[in-house]
Every structure is written in structure tokens, then in C-alpha cells.
PyMOL Python script that loads the backbone (N, CA, C, O; Angstrom):
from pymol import cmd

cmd.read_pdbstr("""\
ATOM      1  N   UNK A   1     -18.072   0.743 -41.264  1.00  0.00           N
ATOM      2  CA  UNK A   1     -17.563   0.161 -40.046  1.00  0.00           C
ATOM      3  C   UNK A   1     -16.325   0.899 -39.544  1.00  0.00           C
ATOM      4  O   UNK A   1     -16.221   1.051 -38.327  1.00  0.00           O
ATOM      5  N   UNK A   2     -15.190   1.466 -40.509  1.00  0.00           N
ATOM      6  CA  UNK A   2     -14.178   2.160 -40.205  1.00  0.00           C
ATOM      7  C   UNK A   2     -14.600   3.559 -38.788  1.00  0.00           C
ATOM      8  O   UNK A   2     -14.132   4.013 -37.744  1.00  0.00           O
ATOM      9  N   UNK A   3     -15.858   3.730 -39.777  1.00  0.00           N
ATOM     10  CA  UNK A   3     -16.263   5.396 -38.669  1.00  0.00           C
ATOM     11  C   UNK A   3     -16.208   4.792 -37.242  1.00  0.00           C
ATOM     12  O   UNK A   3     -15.610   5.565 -36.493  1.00  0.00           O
ATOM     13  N   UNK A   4     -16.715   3.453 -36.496  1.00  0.00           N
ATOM     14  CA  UNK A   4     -17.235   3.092 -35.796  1.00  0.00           C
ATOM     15  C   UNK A   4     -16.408   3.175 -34.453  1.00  0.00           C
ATOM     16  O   UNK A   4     -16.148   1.981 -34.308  1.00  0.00           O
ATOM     17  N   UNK A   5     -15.737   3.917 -33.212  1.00  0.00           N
ATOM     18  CA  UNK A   5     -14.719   3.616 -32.330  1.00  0.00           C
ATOM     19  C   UNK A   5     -15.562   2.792 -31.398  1.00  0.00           C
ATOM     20  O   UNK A   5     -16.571   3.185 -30.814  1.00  0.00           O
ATOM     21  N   UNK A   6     -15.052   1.671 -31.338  1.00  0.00           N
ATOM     22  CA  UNK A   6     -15.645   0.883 -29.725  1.00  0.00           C
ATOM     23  C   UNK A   6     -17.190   1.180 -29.833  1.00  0.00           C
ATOM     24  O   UNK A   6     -17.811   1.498 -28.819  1.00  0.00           O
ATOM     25  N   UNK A   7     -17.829   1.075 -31.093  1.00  0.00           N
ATOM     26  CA  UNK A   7     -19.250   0.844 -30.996  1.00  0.00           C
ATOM     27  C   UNK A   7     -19.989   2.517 -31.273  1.00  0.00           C
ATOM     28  O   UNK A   7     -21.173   2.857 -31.277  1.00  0.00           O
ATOM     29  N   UNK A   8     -18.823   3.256 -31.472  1.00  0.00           N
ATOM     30  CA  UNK A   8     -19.558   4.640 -31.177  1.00  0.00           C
ATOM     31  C   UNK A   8     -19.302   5.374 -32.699  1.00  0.00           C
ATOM     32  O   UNK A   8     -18.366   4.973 -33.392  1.00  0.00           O
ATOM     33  N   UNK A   9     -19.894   6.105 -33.016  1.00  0.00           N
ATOM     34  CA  UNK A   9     -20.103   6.872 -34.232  1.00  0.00           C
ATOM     35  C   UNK A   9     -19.141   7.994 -33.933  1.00  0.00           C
ATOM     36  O   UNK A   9     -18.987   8.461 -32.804  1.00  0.00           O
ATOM     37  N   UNK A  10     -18.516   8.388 -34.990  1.00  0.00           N
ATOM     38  CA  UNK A  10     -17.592   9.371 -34.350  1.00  0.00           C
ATOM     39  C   UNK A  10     -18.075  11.197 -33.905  1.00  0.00           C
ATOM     40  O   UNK A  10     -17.318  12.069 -33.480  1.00  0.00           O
ATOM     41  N   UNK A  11     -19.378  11.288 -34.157  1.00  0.00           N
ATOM     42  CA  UNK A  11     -20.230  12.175 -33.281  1.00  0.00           C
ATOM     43  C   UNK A  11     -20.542  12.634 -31.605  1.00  0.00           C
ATOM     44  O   UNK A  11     -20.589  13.692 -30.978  1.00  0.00           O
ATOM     45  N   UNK A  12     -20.726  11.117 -31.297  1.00  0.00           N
ATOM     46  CA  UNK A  12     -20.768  10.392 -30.184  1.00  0.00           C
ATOM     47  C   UNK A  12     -19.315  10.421 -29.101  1.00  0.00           C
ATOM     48  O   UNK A  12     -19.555  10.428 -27.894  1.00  0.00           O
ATOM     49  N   UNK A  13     -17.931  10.435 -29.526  1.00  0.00           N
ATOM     50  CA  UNK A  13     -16.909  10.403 -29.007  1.00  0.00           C
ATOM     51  C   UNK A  13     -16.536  11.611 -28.254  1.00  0.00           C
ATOM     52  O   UNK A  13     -15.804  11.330 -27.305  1.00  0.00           O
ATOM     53  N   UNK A  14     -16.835  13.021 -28.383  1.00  0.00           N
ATOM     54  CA  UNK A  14     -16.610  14.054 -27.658  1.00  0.00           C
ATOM     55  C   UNK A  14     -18.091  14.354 -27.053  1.00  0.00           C
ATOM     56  O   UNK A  14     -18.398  15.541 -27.162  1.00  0.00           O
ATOM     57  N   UNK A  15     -18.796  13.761 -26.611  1.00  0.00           N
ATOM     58  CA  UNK A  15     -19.953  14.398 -25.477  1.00  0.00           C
ATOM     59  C   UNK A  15     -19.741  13.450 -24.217  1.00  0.00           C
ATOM     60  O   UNK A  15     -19.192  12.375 -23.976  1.00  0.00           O
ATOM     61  N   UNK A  16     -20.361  14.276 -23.643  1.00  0.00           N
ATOM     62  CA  UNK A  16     -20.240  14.279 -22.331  1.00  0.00           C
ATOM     63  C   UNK A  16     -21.777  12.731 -21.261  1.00  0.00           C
ATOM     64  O   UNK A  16     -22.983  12.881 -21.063  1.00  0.00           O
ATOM     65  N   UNK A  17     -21.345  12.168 -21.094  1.00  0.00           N
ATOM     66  CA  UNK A  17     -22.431  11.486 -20.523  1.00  0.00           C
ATOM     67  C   UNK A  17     -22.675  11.760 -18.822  1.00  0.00           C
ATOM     68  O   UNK A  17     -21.924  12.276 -17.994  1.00  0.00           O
ATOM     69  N   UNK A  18     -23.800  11.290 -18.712  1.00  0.00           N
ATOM     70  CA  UNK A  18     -23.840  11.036 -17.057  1.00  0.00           C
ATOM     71  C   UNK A  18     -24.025   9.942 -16.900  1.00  0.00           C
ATOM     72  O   UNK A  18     -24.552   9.041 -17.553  1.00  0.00           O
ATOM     73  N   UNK A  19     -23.193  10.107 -15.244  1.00  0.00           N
ATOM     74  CA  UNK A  19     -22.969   9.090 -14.201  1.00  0.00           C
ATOM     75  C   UNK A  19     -24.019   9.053 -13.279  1.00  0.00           C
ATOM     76  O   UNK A  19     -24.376  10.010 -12.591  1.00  0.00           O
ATOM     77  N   UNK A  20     -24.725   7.441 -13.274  1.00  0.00           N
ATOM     78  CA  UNK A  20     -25.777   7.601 -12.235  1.00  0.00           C
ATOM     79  C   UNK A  20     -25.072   7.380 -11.198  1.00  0.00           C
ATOM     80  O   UNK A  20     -24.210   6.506 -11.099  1.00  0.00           O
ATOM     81  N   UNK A  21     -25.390   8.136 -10.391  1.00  0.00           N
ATOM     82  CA  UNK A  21     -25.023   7.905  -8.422  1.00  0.00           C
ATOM     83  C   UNK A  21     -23.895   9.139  -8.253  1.00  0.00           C
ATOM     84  O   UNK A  21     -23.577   9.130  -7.064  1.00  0.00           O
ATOM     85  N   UNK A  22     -23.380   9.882  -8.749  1.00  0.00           N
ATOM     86  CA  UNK A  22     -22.704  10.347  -8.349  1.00  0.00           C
ATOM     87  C   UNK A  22     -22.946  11.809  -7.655  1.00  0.00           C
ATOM     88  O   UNK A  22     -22.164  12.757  -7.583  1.00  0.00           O
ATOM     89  N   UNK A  23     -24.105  11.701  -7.234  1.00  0.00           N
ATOM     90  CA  UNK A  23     -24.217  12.562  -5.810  1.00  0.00           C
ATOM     91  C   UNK A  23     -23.378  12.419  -4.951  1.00  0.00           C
ATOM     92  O   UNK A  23     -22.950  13.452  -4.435  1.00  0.00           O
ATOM     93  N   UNK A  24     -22.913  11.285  -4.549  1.00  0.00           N
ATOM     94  CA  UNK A  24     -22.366  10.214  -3.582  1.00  0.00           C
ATOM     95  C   UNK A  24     -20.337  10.636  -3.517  1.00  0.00           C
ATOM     96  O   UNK A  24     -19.625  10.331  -2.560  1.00  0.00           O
ATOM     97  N   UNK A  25     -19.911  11.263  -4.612  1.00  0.00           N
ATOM     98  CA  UNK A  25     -18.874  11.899  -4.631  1.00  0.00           C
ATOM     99  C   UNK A  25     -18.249  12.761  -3.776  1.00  0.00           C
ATOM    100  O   UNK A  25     -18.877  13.722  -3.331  1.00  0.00           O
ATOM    101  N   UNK A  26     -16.448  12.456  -3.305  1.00  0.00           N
ATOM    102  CA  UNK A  26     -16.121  11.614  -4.031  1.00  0.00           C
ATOM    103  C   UNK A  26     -16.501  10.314  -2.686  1.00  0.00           C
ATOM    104  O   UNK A  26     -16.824  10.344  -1.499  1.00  0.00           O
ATOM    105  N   UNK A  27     -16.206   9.180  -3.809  1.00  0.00           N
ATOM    106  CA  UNK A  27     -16.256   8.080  -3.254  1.00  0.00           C
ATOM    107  C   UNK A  27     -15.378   7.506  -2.110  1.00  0.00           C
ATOM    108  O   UNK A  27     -14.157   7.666  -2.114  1.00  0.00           O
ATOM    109  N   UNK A  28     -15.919   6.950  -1.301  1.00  0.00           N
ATOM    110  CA  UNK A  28     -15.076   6.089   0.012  1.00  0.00           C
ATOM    111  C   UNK A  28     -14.523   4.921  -0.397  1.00  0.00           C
ATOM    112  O   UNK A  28     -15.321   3.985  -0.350  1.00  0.00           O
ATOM    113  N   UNK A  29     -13.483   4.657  -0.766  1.00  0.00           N
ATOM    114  CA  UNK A  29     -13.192   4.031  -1.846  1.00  0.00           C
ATOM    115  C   UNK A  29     -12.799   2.746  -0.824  1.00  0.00           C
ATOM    116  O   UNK A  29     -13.350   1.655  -0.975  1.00  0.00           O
ATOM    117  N   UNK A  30     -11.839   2.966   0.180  1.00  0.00           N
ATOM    118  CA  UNK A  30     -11.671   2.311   1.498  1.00  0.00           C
ATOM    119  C   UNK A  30     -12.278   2.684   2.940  1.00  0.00           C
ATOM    120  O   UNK A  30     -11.493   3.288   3.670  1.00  0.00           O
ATOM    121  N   UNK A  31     -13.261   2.479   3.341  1.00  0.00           N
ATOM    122  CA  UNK A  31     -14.109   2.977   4.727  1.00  0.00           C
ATOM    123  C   UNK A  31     -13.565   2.734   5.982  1.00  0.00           C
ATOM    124  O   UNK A  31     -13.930   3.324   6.999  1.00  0.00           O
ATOM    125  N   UNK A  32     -12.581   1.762   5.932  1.00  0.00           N
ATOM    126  CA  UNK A  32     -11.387   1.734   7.420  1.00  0.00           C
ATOM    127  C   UNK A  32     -10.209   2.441   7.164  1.00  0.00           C
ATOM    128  O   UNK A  32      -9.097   2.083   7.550  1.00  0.00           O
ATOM    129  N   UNK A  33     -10.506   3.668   6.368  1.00  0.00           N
ATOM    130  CA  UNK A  33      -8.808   3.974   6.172  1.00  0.00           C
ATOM    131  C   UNK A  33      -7.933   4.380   7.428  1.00  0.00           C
ATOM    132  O   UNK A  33      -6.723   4.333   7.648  1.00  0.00           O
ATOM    133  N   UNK A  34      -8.814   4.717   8.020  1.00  0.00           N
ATOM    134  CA  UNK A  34      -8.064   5.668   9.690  1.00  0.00           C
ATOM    135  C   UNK A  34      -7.722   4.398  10.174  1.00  0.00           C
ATOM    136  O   UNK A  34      -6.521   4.303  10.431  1.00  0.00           O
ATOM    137  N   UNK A  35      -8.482   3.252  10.410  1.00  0.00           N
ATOM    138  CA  UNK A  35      -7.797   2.467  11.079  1.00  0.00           C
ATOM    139  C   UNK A  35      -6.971   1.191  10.836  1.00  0.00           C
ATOM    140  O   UNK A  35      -6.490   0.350  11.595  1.00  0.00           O
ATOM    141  N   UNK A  36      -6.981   1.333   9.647  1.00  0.00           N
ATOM    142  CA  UNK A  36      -5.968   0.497   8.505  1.00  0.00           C
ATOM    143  C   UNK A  36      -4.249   1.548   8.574  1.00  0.00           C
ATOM    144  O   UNK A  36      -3.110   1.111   8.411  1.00  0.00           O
ATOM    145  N   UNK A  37      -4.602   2.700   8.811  1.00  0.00           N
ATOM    146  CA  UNK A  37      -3.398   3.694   9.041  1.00  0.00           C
ATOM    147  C   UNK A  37      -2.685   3.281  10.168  1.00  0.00           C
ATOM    148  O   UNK A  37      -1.536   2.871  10.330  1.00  0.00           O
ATOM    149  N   UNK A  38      -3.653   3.489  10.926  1.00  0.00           N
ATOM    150  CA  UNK A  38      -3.444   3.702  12.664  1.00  0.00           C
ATOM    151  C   UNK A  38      -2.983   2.041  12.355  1.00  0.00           C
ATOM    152  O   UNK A  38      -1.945   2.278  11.736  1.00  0.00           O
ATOM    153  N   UNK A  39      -3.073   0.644  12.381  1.00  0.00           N
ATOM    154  CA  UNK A  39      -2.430  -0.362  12.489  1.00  0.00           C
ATOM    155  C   UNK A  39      -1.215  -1.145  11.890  1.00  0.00           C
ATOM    156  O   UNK A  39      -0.594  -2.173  12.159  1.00  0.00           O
ATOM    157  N   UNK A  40      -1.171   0.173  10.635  1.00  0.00           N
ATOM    158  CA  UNK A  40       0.222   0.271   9.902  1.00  0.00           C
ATOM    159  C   UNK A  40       0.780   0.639  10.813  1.00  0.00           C
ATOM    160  O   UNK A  40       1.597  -0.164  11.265  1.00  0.00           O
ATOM    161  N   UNK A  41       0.675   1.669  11.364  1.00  0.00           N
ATOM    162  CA  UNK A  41       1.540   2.530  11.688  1.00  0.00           C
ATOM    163  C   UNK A  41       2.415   1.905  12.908  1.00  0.00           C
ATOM    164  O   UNK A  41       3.642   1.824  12.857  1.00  0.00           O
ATOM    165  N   UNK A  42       1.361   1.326  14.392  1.00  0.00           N
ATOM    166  CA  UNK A  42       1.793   0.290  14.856  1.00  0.00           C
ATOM    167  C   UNK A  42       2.572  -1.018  14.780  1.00  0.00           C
ATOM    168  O   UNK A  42       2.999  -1.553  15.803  1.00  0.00           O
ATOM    169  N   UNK A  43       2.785  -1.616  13.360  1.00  0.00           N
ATOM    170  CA  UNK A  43       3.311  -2.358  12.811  1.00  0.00           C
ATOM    171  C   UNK A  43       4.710  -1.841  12.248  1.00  0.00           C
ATOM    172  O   UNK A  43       5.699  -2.569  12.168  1.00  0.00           O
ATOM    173  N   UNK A  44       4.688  -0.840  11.963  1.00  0.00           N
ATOM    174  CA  UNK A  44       6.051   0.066  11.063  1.00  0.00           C
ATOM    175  C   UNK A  44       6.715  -0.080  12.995  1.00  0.00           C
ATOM    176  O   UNK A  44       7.766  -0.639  13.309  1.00  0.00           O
ATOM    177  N   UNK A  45       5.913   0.468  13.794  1.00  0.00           N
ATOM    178  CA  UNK A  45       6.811   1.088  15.074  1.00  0.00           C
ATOM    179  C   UNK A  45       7.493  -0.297  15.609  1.00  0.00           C
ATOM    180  O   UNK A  45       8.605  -0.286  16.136  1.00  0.00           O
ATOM    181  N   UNK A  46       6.657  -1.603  15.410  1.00  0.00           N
ATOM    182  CA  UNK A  46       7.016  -2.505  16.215  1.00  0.00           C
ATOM    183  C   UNK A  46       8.726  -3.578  15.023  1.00  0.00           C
ATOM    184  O   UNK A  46       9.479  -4.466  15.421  1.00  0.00           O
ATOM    185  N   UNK A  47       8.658  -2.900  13.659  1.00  0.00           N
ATOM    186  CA  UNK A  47       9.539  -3.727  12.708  1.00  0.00           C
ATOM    187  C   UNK A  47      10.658  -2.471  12.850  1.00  0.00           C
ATOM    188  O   UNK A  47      11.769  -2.496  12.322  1.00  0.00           O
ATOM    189  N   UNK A  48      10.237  -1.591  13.509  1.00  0.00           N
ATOM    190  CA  UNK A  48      11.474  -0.488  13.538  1.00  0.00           C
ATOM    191  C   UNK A  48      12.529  -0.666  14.866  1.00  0.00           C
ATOM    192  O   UNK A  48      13.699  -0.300  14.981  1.00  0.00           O
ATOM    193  N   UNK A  49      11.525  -1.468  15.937  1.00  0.00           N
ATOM    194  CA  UNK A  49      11.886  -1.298  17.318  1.00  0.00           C
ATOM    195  C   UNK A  49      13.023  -2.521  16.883  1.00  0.00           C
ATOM    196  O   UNK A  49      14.234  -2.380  17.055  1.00  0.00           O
ATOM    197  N   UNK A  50      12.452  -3.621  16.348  1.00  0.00           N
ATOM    198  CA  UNK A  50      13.407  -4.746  16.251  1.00  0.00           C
ATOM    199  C   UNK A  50      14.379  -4.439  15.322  1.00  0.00           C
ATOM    200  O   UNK A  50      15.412  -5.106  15.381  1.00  0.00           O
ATOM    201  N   UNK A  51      14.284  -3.554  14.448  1.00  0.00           N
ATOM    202  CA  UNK A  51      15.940  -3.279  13.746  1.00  0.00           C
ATOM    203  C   UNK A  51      16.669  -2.725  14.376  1.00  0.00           C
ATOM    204  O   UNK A  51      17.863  -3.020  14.306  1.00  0.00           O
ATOM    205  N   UNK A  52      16.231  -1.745  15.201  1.00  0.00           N
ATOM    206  CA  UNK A  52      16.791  -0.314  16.064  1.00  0.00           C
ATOM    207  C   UNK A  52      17.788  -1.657  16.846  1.00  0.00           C
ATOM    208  O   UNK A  52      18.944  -1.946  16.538  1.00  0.00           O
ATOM    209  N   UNK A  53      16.905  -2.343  17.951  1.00  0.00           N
ATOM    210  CA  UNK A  53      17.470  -3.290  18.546  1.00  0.00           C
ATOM    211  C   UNK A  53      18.373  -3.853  17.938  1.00  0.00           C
ATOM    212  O   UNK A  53      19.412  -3.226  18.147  1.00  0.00           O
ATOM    213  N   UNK A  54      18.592  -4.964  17.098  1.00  0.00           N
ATOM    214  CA  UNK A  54      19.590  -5.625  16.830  1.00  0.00           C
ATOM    215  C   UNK A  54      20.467  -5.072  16.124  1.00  0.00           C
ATOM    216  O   UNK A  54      21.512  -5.718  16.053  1.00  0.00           O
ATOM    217  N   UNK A  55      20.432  -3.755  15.361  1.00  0.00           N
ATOM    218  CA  UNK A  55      21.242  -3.194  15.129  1.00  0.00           C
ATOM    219  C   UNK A  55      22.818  -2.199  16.054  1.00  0.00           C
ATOM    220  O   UNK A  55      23.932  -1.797  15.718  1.00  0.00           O
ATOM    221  N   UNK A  56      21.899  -2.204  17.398  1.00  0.00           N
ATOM    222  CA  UNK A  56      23.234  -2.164  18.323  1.00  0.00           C
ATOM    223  C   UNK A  56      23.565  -3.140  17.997  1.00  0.00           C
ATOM    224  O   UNK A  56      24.324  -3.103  17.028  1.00  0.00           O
ATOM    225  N   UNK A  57      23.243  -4.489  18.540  1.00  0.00           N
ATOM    226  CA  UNK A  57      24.436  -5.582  18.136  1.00  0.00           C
ATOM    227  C   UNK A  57      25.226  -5.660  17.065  1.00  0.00           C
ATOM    228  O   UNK A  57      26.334  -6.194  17.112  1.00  0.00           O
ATOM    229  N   UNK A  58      24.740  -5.152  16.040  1.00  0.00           N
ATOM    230  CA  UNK A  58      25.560  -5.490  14.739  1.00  0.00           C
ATOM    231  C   UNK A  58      26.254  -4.234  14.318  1.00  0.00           C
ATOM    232  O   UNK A  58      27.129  -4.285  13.453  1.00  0.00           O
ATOM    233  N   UNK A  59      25.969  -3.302  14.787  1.00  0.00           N
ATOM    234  CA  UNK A  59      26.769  -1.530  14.734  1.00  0.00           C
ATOM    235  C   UNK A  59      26.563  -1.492  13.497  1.00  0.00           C
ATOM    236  O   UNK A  59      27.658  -1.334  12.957  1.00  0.00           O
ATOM    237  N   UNK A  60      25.480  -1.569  12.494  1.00  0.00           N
ATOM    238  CA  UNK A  60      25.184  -0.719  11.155  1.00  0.00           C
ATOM    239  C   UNK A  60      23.432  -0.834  11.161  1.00  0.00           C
ATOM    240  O   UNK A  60      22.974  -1.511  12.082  1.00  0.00           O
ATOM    241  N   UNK A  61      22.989  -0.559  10.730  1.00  0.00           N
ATOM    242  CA  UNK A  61      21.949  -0.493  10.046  1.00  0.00           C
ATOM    243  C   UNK A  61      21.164  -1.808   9.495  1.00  0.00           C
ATOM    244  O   UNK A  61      21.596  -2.452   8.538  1.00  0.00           O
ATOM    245  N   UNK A  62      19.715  -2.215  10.339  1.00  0.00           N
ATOM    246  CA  UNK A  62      20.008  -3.486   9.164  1.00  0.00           C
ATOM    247  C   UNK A  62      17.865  -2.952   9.221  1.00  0.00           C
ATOM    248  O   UNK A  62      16.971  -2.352   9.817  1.00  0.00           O
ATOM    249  N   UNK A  63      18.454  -4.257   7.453  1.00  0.00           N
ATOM    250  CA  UNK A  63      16.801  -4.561   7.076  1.00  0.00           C
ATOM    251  C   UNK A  63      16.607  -5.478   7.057  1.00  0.00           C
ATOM    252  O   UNK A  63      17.556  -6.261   7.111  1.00  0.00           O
ATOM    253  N   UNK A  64      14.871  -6.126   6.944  1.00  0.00           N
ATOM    254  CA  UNK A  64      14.731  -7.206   7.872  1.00  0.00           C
ATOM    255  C   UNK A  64      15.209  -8.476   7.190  1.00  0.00           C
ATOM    256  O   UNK A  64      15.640  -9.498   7.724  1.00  0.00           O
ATOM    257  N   UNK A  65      15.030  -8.179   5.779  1.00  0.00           N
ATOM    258  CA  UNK A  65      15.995  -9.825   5.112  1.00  0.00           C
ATOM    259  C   UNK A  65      17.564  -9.879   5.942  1.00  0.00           C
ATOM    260  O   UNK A  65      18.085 -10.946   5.618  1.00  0.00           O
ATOM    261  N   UNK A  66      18.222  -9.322   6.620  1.00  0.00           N
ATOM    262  CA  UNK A  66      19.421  -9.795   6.686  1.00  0.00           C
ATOM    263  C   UNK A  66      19.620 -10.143   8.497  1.00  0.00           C
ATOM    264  O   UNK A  66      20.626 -10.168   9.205  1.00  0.00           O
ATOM    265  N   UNK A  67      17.973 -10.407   8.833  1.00  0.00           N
ATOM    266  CA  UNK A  67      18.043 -10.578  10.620  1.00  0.00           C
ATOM    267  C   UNK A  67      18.460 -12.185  10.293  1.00  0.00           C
ATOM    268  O   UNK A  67      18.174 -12.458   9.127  1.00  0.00           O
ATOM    269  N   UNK A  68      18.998 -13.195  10.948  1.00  0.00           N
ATOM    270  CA  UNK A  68      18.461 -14.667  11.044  1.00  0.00           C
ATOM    271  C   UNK A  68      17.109 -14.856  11.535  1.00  0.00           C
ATOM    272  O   UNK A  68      16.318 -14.297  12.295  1.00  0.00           O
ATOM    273  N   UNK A  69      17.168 -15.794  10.847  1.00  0.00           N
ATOM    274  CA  UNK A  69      15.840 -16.761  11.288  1.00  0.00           C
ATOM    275  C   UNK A  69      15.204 -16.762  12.553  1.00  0.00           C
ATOM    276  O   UNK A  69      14.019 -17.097  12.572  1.00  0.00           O
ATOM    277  N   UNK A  70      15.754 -16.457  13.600  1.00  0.00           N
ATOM    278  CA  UNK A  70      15.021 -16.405  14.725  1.00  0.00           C
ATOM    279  C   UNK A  70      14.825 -15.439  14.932  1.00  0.00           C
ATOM    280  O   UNK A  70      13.657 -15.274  15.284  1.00  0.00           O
ATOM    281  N   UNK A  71      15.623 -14.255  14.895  1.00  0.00           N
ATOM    282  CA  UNK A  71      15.101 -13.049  14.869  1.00  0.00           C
ATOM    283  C   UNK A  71      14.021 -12.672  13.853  1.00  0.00           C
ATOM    284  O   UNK A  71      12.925 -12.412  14.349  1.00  0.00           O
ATOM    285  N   UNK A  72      14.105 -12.612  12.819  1.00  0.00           N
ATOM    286  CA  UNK A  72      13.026 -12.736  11.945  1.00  0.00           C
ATOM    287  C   UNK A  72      11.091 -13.683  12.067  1.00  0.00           C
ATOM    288  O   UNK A  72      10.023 -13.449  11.503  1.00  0.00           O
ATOM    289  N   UNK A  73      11.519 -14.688  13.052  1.00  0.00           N
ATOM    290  CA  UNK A  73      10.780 -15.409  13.652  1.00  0.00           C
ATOM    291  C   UNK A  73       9.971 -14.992  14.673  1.00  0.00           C
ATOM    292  O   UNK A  73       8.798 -15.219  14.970  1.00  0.00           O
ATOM    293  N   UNK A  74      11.286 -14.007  15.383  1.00  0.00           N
ATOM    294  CA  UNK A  74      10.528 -13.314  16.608  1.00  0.00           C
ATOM    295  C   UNK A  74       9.721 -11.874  15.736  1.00  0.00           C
ATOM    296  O   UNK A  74       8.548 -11.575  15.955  1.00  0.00           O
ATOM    297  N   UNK A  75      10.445 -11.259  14.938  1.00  0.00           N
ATOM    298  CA  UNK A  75       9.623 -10.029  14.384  1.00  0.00           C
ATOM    299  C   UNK A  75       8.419 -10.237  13.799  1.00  0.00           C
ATOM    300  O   UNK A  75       7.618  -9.301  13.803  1.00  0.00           O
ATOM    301  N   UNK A  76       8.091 -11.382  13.241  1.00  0.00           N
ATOM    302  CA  UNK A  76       6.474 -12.093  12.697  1.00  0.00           C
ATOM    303  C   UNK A  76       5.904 -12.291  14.017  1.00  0.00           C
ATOM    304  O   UNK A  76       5.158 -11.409  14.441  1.00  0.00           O
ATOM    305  N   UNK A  77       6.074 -13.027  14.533  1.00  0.00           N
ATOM    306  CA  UNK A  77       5.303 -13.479  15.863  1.00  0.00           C
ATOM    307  C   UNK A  77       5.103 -11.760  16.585  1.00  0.00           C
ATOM    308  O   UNK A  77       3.907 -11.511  16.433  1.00  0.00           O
ATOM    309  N   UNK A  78       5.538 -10.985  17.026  1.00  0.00           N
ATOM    310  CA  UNK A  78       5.414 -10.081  17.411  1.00  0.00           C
ATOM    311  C   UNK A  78       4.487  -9.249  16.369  1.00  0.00           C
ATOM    312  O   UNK A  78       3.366  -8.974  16.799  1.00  0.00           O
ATOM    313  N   UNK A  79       4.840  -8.761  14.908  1.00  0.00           N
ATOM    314  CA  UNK A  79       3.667  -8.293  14.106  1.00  0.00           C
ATOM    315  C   UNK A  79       2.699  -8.661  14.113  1.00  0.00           C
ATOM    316  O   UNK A  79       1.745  -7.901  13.941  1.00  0.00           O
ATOM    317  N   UNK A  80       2.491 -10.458  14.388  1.00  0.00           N
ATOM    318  CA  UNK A  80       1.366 -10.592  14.188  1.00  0.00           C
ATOM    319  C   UNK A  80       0.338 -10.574  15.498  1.00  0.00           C
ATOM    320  O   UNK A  80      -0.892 -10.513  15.478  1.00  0.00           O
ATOM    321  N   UNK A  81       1.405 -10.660  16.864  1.00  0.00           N
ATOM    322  CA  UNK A  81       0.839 -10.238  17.896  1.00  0.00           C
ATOM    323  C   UNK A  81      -0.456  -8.683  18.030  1.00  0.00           C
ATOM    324  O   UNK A  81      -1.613  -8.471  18.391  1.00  0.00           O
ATOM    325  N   UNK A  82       1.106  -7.711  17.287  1.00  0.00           N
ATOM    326  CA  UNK A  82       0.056  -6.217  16.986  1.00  0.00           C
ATOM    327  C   UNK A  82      -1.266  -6.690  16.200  1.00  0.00           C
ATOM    328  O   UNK A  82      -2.303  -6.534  16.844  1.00  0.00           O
ATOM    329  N   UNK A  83      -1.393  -7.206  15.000  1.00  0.00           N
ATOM    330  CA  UNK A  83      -2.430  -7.253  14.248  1.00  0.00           C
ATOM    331  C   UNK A  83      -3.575  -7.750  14.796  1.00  0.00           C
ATOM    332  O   UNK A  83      -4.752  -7.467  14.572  1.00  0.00           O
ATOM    333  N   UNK A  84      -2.887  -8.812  15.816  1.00  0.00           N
ATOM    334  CA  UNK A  84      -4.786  -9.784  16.475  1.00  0.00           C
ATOM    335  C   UNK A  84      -4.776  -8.946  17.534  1.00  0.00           C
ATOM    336  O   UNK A  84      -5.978  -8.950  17.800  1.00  0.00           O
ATOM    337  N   UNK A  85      -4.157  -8.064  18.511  1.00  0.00           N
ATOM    338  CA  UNK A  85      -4.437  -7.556  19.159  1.00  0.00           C
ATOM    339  C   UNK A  85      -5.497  -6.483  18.752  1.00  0.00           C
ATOM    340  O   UNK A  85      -6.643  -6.484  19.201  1.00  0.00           O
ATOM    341  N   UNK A  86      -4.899  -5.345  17.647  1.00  0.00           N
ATOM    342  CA  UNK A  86      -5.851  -4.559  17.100  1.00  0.00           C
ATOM    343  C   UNK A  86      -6.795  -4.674  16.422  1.00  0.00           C
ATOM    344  O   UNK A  86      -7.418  -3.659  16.109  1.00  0.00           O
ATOM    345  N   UNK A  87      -7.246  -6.057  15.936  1.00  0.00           N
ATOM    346  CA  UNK A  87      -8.023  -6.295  15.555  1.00  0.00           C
ATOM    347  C   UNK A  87      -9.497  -6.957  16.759  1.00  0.00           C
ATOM    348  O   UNK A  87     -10.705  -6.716  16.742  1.00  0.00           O
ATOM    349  N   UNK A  88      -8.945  -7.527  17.354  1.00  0.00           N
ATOM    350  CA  UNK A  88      -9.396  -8.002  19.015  1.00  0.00           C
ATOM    351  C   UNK A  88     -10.311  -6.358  19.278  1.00  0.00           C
ATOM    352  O   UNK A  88     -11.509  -6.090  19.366  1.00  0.00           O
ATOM    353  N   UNK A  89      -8.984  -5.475  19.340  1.00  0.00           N
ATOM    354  CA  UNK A  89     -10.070  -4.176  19.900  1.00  0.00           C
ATOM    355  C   UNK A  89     -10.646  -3.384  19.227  1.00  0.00           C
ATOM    356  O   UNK A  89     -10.642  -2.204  19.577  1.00  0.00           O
ATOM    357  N   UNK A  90     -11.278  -3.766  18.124  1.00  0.00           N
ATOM    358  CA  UNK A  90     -11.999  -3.073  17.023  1.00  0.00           C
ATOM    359  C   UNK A  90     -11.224  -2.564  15.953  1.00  0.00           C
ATOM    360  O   UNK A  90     -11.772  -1.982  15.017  1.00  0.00           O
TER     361      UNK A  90
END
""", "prot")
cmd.dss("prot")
cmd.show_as("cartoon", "prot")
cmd.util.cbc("prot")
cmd.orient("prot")
């Protein structure tokens, strides 16, 4: 039983097997990636526009944990505006 790794004889441990299907290589692992990109990317532009913005007001730099609540309120409602929109158009 000692010889035995995970069911295999220790003969068995350095060869090589085949994979059925892998004609099909490589794999599409995600099939919307372009447009899973493309609606990031829209989303990054629209959480950038609202820091850019309120960051004149506040003269530094900010990230989005340190907007208040309404601002933060408005940056969801607006992301999620982008998302049903782009999703609306395919």
C-alpha cells in the first residue's frame, strides 16, 4: 500500500496521459470578455469622474470610502445607472 500515490503505482506517476477535447484549446474560459472589459471600463470612468469632482471641493485626493453618504449614494445610483444601461444595449 506504501508504493500506492493517490491510487497510482509508482510507474504510473511520470507518464503522460490524454485529455479528451482538447482540440478545443486554449479554452474560452470567459466568452463576454470584451464586453465585461468594455463595461468595467465605463464604470472605472464614471467612479473616477465622481472623485475627480468632489475632490476639487475637498483639494486632495479622495477614495470612495471617505465620500459621505450621499455622495456615495449618488456614485451607486449612477454605477448602477451605467450597468442597466449597458446591459439594456447588449
Amino acid at each position: 500500500m506504501r508504493e500506492q500515490i493517490g491510487g497510482m503505482v509508482p510507474q504510473e506517476v511520470g507518464m503522460r496521459i490524454a485529455l479528451p477535447g482538447t482540440d478545443d484549446l486554449p479554452l474560452q474560459v470567459v466568452p463576454e470578455w470584451e464586453a465585461l472589459v468594455a463595461q468595467s471600463s465605463e464604470l472605472t470612468q464614471v467612479i473616477d469622474r465622481h472623485l475627480d469632482y468632489e475632490s476639487i471641493y475637498q483639494r486632495w485626493s479622495l477614495s470612495p470610502s471617505e465620500l459621505c453618504r450621499k455622495k456615495k449614494a449618488n456614485l451607486i445610483s449612477d454605477a448602477y445607472t451605467v450597468l442597466q444601461l449597458r446591459s439594456a444595449t447588449g
